[in-house]
C-alpha positions as CSV (number, residue, x, y, z in Angstrom):
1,X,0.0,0.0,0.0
2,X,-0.8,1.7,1.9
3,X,-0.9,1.6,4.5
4,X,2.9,5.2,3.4
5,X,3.7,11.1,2.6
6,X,4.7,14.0,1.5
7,X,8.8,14.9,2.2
8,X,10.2,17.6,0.5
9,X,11.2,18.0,-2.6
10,X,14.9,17.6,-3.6
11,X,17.6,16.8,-6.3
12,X,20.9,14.4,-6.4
13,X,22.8,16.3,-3.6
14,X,24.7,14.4,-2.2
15,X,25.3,11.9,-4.4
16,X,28.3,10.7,-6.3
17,X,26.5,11.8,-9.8
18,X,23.3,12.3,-10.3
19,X,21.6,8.7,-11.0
20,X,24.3,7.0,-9.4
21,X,23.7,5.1,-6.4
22,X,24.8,6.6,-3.2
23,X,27.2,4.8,-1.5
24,X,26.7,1.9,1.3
25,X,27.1,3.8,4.7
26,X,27.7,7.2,3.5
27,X,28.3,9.0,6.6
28,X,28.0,12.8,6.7
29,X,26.5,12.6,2.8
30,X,22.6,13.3,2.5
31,X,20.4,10.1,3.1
32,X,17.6,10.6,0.7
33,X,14.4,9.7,1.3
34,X,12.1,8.8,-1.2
35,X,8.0,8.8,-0.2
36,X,4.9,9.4,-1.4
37,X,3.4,12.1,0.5
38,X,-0.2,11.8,-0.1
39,X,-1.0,9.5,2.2
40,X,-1.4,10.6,5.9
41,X,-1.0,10.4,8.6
42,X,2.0,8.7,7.4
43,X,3.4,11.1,5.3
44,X,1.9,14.3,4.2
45,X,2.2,18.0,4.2
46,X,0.6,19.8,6.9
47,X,-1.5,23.0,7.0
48,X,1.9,24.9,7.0
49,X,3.6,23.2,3.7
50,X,5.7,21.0,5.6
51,X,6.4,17.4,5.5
52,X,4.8,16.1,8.3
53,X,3.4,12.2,9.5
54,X,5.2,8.6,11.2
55,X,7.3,8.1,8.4
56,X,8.2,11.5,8.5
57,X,9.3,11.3,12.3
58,X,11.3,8.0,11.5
59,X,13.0,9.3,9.0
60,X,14.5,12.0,10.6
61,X,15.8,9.9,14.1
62,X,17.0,7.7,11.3
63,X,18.8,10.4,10.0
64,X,20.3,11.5,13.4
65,X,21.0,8.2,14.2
66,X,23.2,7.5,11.1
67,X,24.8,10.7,11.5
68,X,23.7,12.4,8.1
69,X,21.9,14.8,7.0
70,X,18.1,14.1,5.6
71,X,16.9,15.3,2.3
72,X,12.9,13.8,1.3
73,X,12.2,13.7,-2.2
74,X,8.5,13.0,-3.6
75,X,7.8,10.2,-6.1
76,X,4.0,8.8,-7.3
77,X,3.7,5.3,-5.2
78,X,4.5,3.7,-8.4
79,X,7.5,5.7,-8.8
80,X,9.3,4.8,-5.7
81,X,11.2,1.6,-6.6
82,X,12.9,3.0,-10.2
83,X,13.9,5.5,-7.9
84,X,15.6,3.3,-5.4
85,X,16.9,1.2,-8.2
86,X,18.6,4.2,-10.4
87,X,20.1,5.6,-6.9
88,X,18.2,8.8,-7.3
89,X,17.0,8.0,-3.0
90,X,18.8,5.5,-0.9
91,X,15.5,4.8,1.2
92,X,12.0,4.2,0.5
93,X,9.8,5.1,3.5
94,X,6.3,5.3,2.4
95,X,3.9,3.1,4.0
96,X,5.3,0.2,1.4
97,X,4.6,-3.5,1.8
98,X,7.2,-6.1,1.6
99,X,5.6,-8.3,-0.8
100,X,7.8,-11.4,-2.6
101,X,7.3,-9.4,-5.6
102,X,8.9,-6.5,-4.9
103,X,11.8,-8.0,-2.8
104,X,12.8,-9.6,-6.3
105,X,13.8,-5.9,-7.0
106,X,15.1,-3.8,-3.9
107,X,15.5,-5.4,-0.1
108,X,13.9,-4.3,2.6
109,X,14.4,-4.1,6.5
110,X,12.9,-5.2,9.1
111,X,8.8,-5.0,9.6
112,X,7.8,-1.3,11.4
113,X,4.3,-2.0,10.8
114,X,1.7,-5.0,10.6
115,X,-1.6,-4.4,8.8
116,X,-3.9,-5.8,6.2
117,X,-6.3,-5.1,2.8
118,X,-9.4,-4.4,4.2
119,X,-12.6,-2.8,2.0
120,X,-14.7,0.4,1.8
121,X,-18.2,-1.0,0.0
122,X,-21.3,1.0,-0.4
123,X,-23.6,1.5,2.6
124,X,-26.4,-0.9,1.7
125,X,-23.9,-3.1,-0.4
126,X,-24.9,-6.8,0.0
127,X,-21.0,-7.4,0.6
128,X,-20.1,-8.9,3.8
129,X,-16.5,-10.2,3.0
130,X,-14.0,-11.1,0.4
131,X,-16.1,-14.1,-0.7
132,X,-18.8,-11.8,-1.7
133,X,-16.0,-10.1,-4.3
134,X,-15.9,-13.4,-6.3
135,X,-18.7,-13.1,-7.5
136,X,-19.5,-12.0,-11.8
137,X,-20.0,-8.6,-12.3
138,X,-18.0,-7.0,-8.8
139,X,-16.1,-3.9,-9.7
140,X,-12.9,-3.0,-8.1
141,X,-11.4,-0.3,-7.2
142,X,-7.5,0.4,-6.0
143,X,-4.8,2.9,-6.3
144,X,-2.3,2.1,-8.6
145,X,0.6,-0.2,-7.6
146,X,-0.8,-1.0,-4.6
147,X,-1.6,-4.3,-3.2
148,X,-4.5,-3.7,-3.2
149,X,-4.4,-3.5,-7.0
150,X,-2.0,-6.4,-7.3
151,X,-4.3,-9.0,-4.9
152,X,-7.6,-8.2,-6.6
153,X,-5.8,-8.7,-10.0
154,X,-4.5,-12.1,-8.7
155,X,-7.6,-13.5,-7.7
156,X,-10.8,-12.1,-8.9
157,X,-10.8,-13.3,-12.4
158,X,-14.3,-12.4,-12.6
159,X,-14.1,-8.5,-11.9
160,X,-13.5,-5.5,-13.2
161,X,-10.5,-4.1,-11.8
162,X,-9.9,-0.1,-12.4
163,X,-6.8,0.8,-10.5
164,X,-6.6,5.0,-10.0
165,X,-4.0,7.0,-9.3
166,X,-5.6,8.4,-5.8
167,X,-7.0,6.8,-3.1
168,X,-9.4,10.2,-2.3
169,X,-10.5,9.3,-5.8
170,X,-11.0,5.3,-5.1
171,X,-13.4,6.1,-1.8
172,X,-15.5,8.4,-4.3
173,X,-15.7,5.6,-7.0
174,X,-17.6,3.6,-3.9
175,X,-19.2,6.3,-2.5
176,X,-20.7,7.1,-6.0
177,X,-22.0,3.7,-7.2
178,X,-19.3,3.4,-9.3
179,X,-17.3,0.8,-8.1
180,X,-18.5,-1.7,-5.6
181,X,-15.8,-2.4,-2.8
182,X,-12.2,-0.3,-2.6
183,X,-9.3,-2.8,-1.7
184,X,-6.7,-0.8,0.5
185,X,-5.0,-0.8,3.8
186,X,-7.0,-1.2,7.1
187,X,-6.4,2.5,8.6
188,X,-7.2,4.3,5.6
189,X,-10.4,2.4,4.4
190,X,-11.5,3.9,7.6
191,X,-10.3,7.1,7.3
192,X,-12.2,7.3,4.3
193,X,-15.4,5.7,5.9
194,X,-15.5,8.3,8.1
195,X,-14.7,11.1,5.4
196,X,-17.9,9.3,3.4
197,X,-19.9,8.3,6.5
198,X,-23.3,8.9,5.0
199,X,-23.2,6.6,1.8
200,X,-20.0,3.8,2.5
201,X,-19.1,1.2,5.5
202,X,-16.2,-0.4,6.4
203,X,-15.5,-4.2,6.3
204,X,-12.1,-3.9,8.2
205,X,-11.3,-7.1,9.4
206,X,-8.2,-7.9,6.7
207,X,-8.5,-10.8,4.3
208,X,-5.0,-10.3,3.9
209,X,-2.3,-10.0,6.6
210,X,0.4,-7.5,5.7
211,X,3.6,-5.9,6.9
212,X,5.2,-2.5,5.9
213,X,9.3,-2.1,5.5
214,X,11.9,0.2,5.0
215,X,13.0,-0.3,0.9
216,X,16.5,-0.1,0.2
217,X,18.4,-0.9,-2.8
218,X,19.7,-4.5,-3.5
219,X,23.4,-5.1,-2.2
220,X,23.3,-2.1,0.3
221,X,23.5,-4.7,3.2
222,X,25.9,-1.8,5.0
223,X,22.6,0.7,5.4
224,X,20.1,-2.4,5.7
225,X,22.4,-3.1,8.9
226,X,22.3,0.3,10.1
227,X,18.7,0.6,9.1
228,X,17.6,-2.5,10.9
229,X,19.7,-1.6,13.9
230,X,18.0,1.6,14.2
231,X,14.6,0.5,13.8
232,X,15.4,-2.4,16.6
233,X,16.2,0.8,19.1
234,X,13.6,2.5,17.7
235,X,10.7,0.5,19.0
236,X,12.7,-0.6,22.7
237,X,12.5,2.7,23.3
238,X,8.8,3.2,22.9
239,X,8.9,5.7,20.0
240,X,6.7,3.4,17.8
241,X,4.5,3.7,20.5
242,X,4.7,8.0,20.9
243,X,3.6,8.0,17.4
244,X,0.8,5.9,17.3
245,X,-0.5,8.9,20.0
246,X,0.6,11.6,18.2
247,X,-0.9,10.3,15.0
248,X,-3.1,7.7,15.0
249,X,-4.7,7.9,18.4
250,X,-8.3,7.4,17.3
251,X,-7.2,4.6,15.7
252,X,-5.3,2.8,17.8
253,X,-8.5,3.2,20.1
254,X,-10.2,1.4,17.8
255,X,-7.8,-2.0,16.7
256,X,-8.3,-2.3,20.7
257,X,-11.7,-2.3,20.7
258,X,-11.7,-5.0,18.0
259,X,-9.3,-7.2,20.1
260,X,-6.0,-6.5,17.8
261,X,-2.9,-5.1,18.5
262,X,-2.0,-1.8,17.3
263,X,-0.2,-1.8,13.8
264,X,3.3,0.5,14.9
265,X,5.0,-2.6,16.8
């Protein structure tokens, strides 16, 4: 996905030429920081302009902790991994599942965060769980290059499947009887049940179990180390746990009332 925002906006400084992959370590140089920064509270831009969100946070103390300076660049979800791959960002921190798929391309780290595809349907939609989606004639609705996208691909033969560029724009295909179920990340299918209260409900139990990472380009085991090291700190020290207040308090509120642990662990 999906679940992750919205870092500045900046060029190859840093690097050894542009395009050129930054070197493994790189102490004192820029880490760069690629994300998507639509997507909050993960990472967005605030009311002020400024990149703002958890994986906004943890990139900086990752940044402090390695000693070097943090630059956040902005890519389209899609465009994250050609980023990594061409060196143009060293990290990819953007609410990104490690999926088999994608680990045949770039590495990752260490889990931060364990969530799941869950579905925004219509209010009085006869859908009542994924089993309902299998049947001829559903239409699908996902942002592009999301699991979301890739899962209902993979195993609803029978549906239509239009994969957008927004996921603002996937709630509204729901909302306005143009697509019956949205496939995306448990904490923003409610988010956008809430923002749509009148005309969608949640189904938020996830028919698929998933688990976001820190991307990082193949053969940098040096950074994956330091990366991995960090994060391990990280959540000893309770920070995952800080955020979840600052940023996803009403949610958190909520996984507990349904019996499941919090997703920043």
């Amino acid at each position: 996905m999906k679940y992750i925002a919205l870092l500045g906006f900046f060029f190859c400084i840093g690097l050894s030429g542009c395009g050129k992959p930054a070197e493994a370590g790189g102490a004192g140089k820029p880490l760069v920081v690629g994300m998507d920064m639509t997507y909050p509270p993960f990472e967005f831009k605030n009311a002020k302009g400024e990149p703002d969100g958890v994986d906004v946070r943890m990139a900086e103390e990752l940044a402090k902790k390695l000693g070097r300076p943090l630059k956040l660049e902005s890519y389209a979800f899609d465009g994250l991994i050609p980023a990594l791959q061409s060196g143009k960002i060293d990290l990819i921190i953007s609410a990104m599942t490690a999926t088999e798929e994608r680990a045949q391309s770039i590495d990752f780290s260490e889990p931060y965060t364990h969530t799941g595809l869950a579905m925004l349907v219509a209010m009085d939609s006869p859908i009542q769980g994924v089993d309902d989606l299998k049947k001829p004639g559903i239409r699908i609705t996902a942002k592009l290059g999301t699991t979301g996208e890739t899962w209902a691909r993979a195993n609803l033969p029978g549906a239509t499947v239009n994969a957008l560029d927004g996921e603002a724009t996937c709630a509204l295909e729901v909302a306005q009887g143009r697509a019956d179920a949205f496939l995306y990340d448990q904490l923003s299918i409610f988010k956008y049940c809430q923002a749509n209260a009148a005309t969608t409900r949640a189904i938020l139990k996830p028919f698929v179990e998933e688990s976001w990472a820190i991307g990082i380009r193949k053969g940098n085991d040096t950074l994956r180390a330091e990366v991995n090291g960090f994060l391990d700190e990280f959540r000893k020290s309770g920070a995952f746990s800080r955020l979840g207040d600052q940023y996803l308090s009403e949610e958190k509120k909520l996984l507990e009332s349904m019996g499941q642990p919090f997703i920043l662990r």
